[in-house]
N, C-alpha and C positions, 0 to 999 in steps of 0.2 A: 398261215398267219396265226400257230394256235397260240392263244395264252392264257395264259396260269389261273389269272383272274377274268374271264368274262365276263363272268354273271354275280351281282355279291343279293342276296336273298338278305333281309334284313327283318326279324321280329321287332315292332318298334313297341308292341305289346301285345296281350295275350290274343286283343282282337283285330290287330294292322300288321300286315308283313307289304314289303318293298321289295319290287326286281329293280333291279339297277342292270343296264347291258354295258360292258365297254363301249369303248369308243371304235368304230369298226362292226360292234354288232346290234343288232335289233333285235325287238321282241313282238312274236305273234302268240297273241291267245285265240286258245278254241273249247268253245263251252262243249262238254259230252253230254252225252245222252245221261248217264246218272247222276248228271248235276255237279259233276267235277269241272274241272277245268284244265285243259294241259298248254301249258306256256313253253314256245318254241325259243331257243334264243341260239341265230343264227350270226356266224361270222357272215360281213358282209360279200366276201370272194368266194366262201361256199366251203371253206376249207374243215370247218367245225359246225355242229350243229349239237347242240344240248337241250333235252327235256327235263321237262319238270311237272310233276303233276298238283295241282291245286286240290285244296278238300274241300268240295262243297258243302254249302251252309249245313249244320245240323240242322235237329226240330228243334223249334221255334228260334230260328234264326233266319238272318236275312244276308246275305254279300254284295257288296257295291266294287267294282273294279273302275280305277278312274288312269288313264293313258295319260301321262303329261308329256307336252311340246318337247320337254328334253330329254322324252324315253323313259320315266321312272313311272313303273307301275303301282300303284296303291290299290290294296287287299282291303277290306275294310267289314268286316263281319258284326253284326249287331241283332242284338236279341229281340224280337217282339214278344207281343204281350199274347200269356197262355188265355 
């Protein structure tokens, strides 16, 4: 079931990016040990599987990752104070 578009990655600005999975597919995140983050986005029949790696926060920043009900993942990077 592969297709063309499964995954659309969207910068909505310098500090918010969006996964979006097709329909058919899901997405698992797993935090790394250096503070990365690698997002799985798997056909659901197992036919296609695609990574992607997240860049974790710089210094002095912070990342919030939030899972919505309908599979769209929000990136969300904000600065704290030095």
């Amino acid at each position: 079931m592969a297709n063309s578009s499964a995954v659309t990655v969207r910068h909505i600005s310098k500090n918010h990016v969006t996964i979006c999975a097709a329909e058919f597919y899901s997405v698992v995140l797993f935090n790394l040990a250096d503070g990365n983050v690698e997002a799985i986005v798997a056909a659901d029949d197992g036919s296609e599987t695609i990574r992607l790696l997240i860049a974790g926060p710089g210094e002095n920043q912070t990342m919030s990752i939030k899972t919505h009900d309908t599979g769209v993942v929000d990136i969300v990077y904000a600065e704290t104070e030095k």
